[in-house]
Each structure stands twice: as C-alpha cells, then as structure tokens.
DOMILO-225379 format. One line per field, with one value per atom (N, C-alpha, C, O): z, x, y; residue number from 1. Coordinates in steps of 0.2 Angstrom, whole numbers. Each point is the difference from the previous one (the first is absolute). Example, Ala and Ser with C-alpha at 12.3 -4.5 7.8 and 13.67 -1.06 7.14 Angstrom:
// residues 2
w <- 39,0,0,3,-7,1,3,1
u <- 66,-4,4,5,-7,4,-4,3
v <- -28,6,6,-1,6,6,5,6
num <- 1,1,1,1,2,2,2,2
***
This chain:
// residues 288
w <- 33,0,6,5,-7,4,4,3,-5,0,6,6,-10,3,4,3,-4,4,3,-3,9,4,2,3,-3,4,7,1,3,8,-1,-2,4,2,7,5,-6,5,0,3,-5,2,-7,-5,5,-7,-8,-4,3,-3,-7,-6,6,-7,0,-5,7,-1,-6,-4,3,-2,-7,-5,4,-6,-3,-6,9,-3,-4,-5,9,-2,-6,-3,0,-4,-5,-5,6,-6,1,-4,9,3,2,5,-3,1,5,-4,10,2,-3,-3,2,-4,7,-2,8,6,6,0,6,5,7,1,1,5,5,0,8,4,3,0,2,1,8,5,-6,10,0,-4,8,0,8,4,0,5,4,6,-7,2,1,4,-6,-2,-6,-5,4,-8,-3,3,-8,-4,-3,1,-2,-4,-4,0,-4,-5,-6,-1,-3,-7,-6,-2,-2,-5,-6,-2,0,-7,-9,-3,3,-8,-4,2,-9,-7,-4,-4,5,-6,-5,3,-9,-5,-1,-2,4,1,4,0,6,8,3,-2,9,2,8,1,2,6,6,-2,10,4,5,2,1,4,5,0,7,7,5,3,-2,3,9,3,-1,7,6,3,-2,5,-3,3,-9,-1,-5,-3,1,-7,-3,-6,11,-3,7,-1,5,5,3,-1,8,3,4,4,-3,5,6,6,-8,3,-1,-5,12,-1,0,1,-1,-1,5,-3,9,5,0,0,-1,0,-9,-2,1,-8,1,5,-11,0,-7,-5,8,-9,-2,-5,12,0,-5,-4,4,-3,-7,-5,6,-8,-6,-6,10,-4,-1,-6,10,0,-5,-3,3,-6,-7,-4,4,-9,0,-5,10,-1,-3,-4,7,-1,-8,-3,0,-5,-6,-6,7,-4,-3,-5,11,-1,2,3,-8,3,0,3,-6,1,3,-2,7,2,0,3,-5,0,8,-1,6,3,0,3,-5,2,5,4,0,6,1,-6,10,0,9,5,-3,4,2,-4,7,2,-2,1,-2,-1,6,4,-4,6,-4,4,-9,-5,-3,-4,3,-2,-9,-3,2,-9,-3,-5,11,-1,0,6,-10,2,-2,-3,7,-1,-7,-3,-2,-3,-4,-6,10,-6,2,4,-9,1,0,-3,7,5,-4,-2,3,-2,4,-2,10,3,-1,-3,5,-1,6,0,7,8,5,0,4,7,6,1,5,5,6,4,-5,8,6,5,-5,8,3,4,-7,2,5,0,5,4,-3,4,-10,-2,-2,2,-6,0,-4,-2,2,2,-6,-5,6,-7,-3,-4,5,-3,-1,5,-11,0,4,-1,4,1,8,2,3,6,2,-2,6,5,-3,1,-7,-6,1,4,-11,2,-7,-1,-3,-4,-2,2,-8,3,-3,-2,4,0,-6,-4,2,-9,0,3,-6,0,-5,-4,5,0,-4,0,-4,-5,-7,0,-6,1,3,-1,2,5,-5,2,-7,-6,-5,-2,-3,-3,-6,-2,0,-5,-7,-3,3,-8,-3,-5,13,-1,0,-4,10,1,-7,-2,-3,-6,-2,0,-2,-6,3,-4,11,1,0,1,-1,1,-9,-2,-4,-6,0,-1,2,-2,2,-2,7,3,-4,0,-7,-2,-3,-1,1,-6,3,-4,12,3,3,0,2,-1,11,2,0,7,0,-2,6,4,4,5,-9,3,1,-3,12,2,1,4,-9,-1,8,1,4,7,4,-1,8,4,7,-1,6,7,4,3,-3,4,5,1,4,8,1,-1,2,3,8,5,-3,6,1,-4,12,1,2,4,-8,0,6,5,-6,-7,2,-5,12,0,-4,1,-2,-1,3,4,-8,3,4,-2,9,2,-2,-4,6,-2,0,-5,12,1,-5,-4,4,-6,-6,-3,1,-6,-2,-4,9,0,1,-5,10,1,-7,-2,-1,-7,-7,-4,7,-5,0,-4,13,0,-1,-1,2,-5,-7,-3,1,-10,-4,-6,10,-4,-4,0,-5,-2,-1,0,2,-2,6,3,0,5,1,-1,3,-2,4,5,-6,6,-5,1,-7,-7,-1,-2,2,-5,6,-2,7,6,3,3,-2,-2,-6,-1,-5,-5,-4,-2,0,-5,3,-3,11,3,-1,-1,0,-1,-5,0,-6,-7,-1,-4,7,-2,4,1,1,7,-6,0,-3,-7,-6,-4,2,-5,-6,-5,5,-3,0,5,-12,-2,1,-2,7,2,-1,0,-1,0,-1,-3,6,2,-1,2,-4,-6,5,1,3,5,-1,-4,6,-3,6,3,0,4,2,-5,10,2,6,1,1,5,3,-1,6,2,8,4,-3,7,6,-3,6,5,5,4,-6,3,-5,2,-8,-5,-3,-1,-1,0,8,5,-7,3,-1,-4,7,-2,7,4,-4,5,-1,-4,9,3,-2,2,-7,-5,4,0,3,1,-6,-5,6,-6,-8,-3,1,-4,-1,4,-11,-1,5,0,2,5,3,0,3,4,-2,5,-10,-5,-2,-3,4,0,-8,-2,-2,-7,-2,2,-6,-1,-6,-3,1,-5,-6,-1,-3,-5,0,-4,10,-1,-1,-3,7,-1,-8,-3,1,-7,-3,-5,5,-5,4,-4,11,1,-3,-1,-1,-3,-8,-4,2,-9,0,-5,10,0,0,-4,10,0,-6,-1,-3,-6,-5,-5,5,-7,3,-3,10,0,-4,-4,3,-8,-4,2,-7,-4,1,-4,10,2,1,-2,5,1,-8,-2,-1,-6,-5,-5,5,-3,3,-3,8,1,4,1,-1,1,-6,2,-7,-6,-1,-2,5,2,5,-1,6,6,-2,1,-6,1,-5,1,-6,-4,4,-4,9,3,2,-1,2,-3,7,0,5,6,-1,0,0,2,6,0,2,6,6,-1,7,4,7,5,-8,2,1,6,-12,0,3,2,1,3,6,1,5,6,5,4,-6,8,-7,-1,-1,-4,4,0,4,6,3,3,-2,4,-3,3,-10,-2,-3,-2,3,-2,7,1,5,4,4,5,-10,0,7,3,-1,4,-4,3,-7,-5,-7,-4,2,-7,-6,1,-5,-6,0,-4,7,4,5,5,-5,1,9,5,-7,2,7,5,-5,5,5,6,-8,1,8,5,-7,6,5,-2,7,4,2,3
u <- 72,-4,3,1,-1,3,-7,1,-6,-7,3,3,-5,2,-6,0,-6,-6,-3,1,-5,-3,-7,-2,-1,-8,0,1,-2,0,-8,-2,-1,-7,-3,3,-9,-5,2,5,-9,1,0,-4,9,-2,1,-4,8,-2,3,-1,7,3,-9,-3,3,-8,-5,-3,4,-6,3,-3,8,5,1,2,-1,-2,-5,0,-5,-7,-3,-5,12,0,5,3,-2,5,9,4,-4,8,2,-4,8,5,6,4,-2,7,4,-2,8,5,4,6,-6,2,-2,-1,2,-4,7,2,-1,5,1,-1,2,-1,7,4,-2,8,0,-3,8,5,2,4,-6,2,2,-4,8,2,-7,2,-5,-6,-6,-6,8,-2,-2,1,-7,-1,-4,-2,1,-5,-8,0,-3,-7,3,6,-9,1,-1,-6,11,0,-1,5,-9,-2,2,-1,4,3,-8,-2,2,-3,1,4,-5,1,-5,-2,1,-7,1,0,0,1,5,1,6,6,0,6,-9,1,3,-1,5,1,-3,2,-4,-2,0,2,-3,-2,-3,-1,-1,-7,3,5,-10,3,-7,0,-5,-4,3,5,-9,3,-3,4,-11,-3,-3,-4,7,0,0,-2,5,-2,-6,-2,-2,-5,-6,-4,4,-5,4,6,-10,2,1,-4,11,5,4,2,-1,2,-2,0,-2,-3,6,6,-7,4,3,4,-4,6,5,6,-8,5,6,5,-8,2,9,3,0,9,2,3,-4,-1,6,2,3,8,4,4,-6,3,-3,3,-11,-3,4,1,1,2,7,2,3,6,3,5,-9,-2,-2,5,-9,-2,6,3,-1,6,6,4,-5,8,0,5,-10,-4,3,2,-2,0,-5,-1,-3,-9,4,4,-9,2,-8,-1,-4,-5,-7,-2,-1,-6,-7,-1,-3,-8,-4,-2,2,-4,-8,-3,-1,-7,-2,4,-10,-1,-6,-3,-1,-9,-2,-1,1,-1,-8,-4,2,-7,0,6,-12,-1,-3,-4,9,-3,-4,-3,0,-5,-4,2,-8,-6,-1,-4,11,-1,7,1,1,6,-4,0,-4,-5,5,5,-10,4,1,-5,11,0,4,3,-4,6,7,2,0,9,2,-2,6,5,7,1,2,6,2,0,4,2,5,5,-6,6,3,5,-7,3,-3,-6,12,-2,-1,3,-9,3,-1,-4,11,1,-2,3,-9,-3,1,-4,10,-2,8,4,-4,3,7,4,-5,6,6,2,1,8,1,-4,12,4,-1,-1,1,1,6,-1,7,5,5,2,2,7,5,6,-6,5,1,0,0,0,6,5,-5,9,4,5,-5,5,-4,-4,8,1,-5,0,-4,-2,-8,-1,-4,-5,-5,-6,9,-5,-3,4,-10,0,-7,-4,3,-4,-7,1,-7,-6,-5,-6,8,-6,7,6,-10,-5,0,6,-9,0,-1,3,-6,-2,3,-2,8,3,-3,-5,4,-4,-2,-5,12,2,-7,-3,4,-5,-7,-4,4,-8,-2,-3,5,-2,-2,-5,12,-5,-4,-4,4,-5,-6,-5,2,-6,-2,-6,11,1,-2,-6,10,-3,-8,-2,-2,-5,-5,-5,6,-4,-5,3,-10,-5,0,-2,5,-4,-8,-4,2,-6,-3,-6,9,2,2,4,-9,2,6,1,4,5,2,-2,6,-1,10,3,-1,7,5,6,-11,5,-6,-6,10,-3,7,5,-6,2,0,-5,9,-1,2,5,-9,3,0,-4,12,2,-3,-2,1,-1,1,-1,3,3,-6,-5,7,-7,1,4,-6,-6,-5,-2,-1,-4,-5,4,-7,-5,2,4,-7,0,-8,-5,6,-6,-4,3,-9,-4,4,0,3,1,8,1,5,5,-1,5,-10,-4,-1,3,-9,-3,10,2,1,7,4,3,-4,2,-1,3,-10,-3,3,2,-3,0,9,1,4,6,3,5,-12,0,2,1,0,-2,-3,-6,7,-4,-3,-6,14,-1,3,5,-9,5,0,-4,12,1,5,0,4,5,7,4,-5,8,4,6,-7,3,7,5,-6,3,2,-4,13,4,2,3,-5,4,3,6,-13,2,8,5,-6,7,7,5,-8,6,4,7,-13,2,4,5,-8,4,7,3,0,5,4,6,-8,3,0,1,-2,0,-4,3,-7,-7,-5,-3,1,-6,-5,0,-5,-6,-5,0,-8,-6,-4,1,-5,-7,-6,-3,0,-9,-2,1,-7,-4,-7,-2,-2,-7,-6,0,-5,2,-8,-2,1,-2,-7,-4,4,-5,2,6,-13,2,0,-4,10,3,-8,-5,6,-4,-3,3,-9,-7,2,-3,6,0,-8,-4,2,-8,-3,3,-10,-2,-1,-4,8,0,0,5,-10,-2,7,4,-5,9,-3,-6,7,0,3,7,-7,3,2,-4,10,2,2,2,-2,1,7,4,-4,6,0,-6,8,0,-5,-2,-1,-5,-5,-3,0,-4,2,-3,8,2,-1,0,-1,0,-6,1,-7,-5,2,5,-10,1,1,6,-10,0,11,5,-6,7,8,5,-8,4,1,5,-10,0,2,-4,7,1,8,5,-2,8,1,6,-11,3,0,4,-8,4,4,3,0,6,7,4,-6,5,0,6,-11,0,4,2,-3,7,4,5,-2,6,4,2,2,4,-2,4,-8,-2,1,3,-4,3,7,3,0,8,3,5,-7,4,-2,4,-8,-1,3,3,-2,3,9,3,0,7,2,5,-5,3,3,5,-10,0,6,5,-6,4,7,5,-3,6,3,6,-10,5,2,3,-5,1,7,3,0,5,6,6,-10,5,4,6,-9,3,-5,-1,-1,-4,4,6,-6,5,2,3,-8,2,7,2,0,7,3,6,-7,6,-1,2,-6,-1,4,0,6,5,5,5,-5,5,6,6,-11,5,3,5,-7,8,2,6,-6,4,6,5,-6,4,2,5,-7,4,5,3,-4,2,-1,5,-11,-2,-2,-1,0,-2,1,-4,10,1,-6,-6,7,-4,-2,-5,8,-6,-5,2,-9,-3,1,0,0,2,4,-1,5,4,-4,0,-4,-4,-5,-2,-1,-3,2,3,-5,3,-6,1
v <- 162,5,5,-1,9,4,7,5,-7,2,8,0,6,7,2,5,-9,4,-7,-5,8,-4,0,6,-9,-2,-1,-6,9,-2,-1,5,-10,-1,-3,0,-2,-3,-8,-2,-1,-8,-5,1,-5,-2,4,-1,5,4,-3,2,-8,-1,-6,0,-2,-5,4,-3,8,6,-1,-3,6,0,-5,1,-10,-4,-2,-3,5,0,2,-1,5,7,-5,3,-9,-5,4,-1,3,2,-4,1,-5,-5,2,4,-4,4,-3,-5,9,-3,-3,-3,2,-1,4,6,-11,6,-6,-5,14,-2,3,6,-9,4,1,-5,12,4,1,3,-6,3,5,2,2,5,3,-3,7,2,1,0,1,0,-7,0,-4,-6,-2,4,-10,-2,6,5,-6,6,-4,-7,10,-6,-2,1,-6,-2,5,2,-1,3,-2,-3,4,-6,9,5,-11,6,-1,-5,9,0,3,5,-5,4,1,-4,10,-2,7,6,-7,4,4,6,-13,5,2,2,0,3,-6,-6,8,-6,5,5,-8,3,-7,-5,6,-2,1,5,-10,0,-4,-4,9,-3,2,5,-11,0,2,-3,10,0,-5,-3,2,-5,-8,-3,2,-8,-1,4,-10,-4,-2,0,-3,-1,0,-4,7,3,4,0,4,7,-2,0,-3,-3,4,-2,8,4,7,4,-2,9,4,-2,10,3,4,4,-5,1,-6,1,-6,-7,1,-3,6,-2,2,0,2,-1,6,-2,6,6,0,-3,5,0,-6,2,-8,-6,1,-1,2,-1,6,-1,5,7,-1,0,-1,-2,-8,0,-4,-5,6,1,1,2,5,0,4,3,-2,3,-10,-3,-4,-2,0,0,4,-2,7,6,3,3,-5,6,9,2,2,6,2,5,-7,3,-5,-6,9,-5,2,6,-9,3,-5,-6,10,-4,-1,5,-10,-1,0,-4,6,3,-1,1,-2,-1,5,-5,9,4,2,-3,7,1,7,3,1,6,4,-1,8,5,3,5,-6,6,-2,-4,5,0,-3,-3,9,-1,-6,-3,3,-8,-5,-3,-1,-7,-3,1,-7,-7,-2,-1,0,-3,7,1,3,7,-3,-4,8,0,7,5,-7,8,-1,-6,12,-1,4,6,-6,3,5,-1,7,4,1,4,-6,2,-5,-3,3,-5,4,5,-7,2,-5,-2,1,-5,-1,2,-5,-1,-6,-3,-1,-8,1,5,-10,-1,-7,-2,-1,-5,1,5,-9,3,-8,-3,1,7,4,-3,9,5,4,5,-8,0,-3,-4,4,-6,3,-2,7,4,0,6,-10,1,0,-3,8,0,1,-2,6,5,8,2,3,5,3,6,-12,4,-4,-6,10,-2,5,-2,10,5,0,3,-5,3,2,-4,10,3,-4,-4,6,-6,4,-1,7,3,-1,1,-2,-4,-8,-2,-1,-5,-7,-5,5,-4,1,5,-9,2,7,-3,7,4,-1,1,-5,-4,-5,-1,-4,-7,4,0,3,6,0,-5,11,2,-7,-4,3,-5,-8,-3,2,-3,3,-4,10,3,1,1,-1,2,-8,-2,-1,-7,-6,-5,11,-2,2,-3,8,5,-6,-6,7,-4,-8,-4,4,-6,-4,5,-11,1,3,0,2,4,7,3,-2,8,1,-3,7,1,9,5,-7,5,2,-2,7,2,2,1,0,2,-2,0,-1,-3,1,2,-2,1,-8,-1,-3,-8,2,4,-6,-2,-4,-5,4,-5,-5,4,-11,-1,-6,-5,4,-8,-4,0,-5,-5,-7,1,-6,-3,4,3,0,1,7,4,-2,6,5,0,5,5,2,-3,7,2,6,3,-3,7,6,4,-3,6,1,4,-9,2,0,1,-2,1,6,4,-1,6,4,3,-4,3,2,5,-10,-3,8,4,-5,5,6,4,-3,7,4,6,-13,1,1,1,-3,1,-6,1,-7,-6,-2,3,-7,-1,-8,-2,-1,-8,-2,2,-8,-4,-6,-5,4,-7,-3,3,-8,-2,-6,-5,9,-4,4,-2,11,1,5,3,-4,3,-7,-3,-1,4,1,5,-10,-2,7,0,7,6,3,1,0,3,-2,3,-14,-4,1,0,-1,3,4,0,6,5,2,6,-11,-3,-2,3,-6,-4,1,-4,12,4,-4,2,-6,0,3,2,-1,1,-3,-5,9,-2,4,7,-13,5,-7,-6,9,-6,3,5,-12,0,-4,-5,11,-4,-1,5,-8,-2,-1,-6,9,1,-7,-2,0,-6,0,-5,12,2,6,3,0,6,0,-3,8,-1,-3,-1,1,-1,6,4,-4,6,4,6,-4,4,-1,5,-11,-2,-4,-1,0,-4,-6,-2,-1,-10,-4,0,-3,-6,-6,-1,-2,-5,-5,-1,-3,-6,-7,2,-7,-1,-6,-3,1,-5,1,-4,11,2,3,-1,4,4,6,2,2,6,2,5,-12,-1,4,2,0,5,8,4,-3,8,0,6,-11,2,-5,-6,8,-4,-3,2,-7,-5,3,0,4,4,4,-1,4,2,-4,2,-8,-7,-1,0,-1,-3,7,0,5,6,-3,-2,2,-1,-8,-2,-2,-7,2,-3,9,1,2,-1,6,2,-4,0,-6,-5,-2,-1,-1,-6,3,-3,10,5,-1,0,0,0,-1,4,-11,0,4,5,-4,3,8,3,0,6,3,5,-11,0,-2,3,-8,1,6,1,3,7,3,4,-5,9,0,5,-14,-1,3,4,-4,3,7,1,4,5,2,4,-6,0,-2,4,-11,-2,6,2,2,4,7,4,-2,5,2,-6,9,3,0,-2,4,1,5,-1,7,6,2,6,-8,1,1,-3,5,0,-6,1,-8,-4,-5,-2,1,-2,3,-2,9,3,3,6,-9,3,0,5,-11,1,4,-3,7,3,3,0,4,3,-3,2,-9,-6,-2,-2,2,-1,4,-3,10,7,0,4,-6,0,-5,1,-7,-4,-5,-2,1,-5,-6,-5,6,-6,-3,2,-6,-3,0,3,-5,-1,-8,-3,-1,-6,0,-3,4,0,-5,3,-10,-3,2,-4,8,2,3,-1,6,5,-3,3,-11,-2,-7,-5,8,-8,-4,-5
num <- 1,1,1,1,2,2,2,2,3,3,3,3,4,4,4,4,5,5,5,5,6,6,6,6,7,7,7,7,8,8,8,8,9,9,9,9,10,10,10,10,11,11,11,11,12,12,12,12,13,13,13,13,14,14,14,14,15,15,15,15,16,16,16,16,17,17,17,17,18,18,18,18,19,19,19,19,20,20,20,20,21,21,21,21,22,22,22,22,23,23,23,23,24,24,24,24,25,25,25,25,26,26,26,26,27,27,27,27,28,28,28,28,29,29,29,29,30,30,30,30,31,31,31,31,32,32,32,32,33,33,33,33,34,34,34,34,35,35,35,35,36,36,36,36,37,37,37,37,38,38,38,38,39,39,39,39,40,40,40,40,41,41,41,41,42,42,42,42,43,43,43,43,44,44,44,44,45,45,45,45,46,46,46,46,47,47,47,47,48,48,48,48,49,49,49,49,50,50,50,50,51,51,51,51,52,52,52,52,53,53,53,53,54,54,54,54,55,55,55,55,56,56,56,56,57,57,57,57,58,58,58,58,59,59,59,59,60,60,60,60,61,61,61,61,62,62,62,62,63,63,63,63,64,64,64,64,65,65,65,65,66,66,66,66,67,67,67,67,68,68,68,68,69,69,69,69,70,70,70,70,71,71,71,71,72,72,72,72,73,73,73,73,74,74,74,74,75,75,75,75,76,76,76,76,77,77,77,77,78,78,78,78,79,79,79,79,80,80,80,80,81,81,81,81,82,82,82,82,83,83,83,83,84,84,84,84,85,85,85,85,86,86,86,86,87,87,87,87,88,88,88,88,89,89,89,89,90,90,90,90,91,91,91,91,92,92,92,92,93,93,93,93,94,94,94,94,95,95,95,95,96,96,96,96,97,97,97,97,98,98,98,98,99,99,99,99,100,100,100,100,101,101,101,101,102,102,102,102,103,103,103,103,104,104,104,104,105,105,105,105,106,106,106,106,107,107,107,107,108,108,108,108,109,109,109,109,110,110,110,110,111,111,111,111,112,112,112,112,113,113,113,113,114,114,114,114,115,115,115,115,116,116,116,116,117,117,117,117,118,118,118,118,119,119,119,119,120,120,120,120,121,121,121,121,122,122,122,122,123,123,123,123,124,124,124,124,125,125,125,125,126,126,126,126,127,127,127,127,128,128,128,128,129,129,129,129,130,130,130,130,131,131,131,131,132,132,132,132,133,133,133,133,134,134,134,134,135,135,135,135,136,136,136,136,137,137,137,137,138,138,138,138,139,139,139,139,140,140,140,140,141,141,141,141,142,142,142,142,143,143,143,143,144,144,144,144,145,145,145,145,146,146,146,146,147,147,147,147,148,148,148,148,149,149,149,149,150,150,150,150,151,151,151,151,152,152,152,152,153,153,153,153,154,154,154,154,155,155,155,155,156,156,156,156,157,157,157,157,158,158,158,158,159,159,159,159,160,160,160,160,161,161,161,161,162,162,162,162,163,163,163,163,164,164,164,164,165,165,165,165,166,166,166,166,167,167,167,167,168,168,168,168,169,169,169,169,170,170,170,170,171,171,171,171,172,172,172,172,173,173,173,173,174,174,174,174,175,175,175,175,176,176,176,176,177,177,177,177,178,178,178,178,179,179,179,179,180,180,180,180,181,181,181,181,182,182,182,182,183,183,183,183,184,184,184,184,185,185,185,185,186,186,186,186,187,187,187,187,188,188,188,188,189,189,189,189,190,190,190,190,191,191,191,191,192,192,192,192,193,193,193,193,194,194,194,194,195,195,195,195,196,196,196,196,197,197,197,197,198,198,198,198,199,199,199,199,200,200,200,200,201,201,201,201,202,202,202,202,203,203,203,203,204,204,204,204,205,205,205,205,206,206,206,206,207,207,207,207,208,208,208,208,209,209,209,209,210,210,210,210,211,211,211,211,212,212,212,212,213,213,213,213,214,214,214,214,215,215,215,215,216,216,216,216,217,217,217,217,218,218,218,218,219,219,219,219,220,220,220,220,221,221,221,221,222,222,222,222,223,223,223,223,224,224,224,224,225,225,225,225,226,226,226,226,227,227,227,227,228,228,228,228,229,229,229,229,230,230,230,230,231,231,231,231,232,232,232,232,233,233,233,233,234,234,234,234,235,235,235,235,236,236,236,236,237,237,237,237,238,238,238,238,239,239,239,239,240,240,240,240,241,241,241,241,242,242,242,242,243,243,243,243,244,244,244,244,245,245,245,245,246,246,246,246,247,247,247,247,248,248,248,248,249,249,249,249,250,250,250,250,251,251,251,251,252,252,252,252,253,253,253,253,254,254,254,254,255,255,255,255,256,256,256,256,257,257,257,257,258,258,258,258,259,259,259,259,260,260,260,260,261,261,261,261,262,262,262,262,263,263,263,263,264,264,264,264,265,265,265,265,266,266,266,266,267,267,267,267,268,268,268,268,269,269,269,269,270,270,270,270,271,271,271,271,272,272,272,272,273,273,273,273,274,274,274,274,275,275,275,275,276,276,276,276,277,277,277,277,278,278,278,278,279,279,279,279,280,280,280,280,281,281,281,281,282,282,282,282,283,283,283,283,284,284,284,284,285,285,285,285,286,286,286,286,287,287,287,287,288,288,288,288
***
C-alpha cells in the first residue's frame, strides 16, 4: 500500500474505522531523525488507500499536546509517500455561534503558544515561506464541498489560536483571545500546520468544537468531570455525536480531498531554494 493522504487525529482513531468493518492492512511504527513516529495503521476502503495516525494514543490520552512529536509523525507519512493530510481537531470555541458539537474548518492561525520546536530547518539558511494561505486551498474547498448536507452545523472559516498546554487557558486570555479575532482555541494544530508546510504538504484541518473557552459563559467548577463543567451535559452529548460520525465523516469526504489536484502552491514553497540551489529534490536532505 502506497496510501497519498493521511488522517492525523485524536486517540484511538483506526479503533473507530474498524468499528466501521475496516481491517488495517498493517500498522507500523517509523524511525525517524527525530525519533519513532505513532503507529500507522494503513486502510483501503473503496479503492482508497489512506492512513491514520492517532497523535495522543492508541487507545487512551496518553500523551498531551506539548509533549507530543509532529516532527517524526510528519516526517514518517512523508516518507510514506503521503502528500496530502486532513487533520482532526476538537478545540473550544471563542464565539457564542460556534457550539459545542459544530464543525469549523479553519482558514488561519494565531500563534500564542509558547512550544516548539516549530521547524525542520534549524542552523541552515533556509526556511522562509510565506503562510497565506496557510491551509492548503485545494483540500479547503473540497472539504467544505464535501461537508454539504451533513447532520451538523458547519462553520466554512474560523481563526484558531494556538496555546501551550496541557493546561487551560485563563479568563483574561480568553477575553485577550477575543479581542484578537479568534475564533477557536486549542493546543494540536500549532506546531504540526507550519511543519507540514516545511514538507510541502497539503494540509487542512476538520475541527469540532468540544466547549467554550473559559468565562465566554457562565459555568460553575465541576469537579471530576470532563473540563471540570466548562461544557454541560446536553453539550457533551451533541461533541459525543460528533465523535461517533467520525468514520463515517472522514470516509465521505477522503474521496474528495484525495482527487484534488495539487496546483495549489503547496508542493512548491521552498521553490526559491531550490532555484537557488540550497536544496536538492530529496526532501530528505533538506532536514537534520
């Protein structure tokens, strides 16, 4: 299997797809300069051959998202012969009309998190690549074209802020949050979208959103629960129907993405190193 598009998700996520009577056709995990990658579990479903790569566990949330390893997971599907990735994402909302349980499809970042590292490119001469559009355009369209007539409110752009976790964000970076034009906040999709595009993949990421940021409403400290009440039960059970299409959503709308075209100007961001010859047509060379 030589699988061209990839699934980066949450936890567990080939579990979901089997659940769905998918079977991997094998799941491997790759060394990479960076160290091992997740495990990758390859699938094919309808003539597609794709791949999945849980970022914080195989089968529970083993690891949060400063600790995590983008660098390896990306460098792995890279080496694969992935060129295109649809990241899944579950973030909290800075807005009122983003509830729990919509789907965003981000069209920009802004970076307020303090992790790393955020380049393959350290202690060299190149690097610089411009970041509008920041989401491949290609995968954009036709995953918003492929969301049409789902059973969720879906919101076509959205603003993520980036932030270094595990913990929370407070009242006042929230309210800070807003008043920068935020829309969604979260702590996955920063460094990996930069890395990507380090590695002239196509990226673009389907987020769902899980709660709202903190003092955005009024919610009492729960303790014991999932975000210690920042999202009540009602809203809980609209992000668990979400979860439960997963499969069901990602094999609708991988079809779309994998036929997409790549005239976008993704494949060609370090084009100027390479016209000036800092950089070969192996990839490979490109990072230490």
């Amino acid at each position: 299997m030589k699988p061209k598009i990839a699934v980066i998700a949450r936890v567990g996520a080939h579990q979901a797809f089997e659940a769905q009577g998918l079977k991997p056709e094998k799941t491997e995990v790759f060394p990479t300069p960076y160290g091992a990658s997740r495990p990758v579990h390859f699938f094919r479903h309808e003539n597609l051959d794709f791949a999945v790569l849980s970022r914080h566990g195989e089968a529970g949330y083993d690891l949060s998202a400063p600790f995590l390893n983008p660098r390896a997971n990306l460098y792995a599907l890279k080496a694969l012969g992935v060129d295109k990735i649809l990241a899944w994402v579950a973030p909290g909302s800075l807005q009122e009309e983003m509830a729990p349980g919509d789907l965003v499809v981000p069209h920009d970042v802004l970076d307020e998190g303090r992790g790393g590292p955020h380049t393959f490119f350290s202690g060299v001469g190149w690097g610089f690549i411009r970041h509008n559009p920041l989401f491949c355009p290609e995968l954009r369209t036709a995953l918003i074209d492929g969301l049409q007539g789902v059973p969720f409110k879906v919101h076509p752009q959205g603003v993520y802020v980036a932030t270094t976790g595990p913990r929370l964000e407070t009242v006042a970076e929230i309210r800070k949050f807003c008043l920068l034009g935020g829309d969604l906040v979260g702590q996955t999709l920063v460094p990996e979208v930069f890395l990507a595009r380090e590695l002239e993949l196509c990226y673009a990421a389907l987020t769902y959103v899980v709660n709202y940021g903190e003092g955005l409403l009024d919610r009492p400290y729960q303790p014991g629960v999932l975000f210690e009440g920042l999202a009540t039960p009602g809203e809980m059970a609209k992000v668990a129907a979400v979860e439960a299409a997963f499969p069901e959503l990602i094999l609708r709308i991988l079809p779309p993405l994998a036929a997409t075209t790549r005239a976008c100007p993704c494949p060609r961001l370090l084009e100027r190193y390479r016209l000036r010859g800092d950089i070969g047509e192996d990839w490979r060379t490109w990072v230490k």
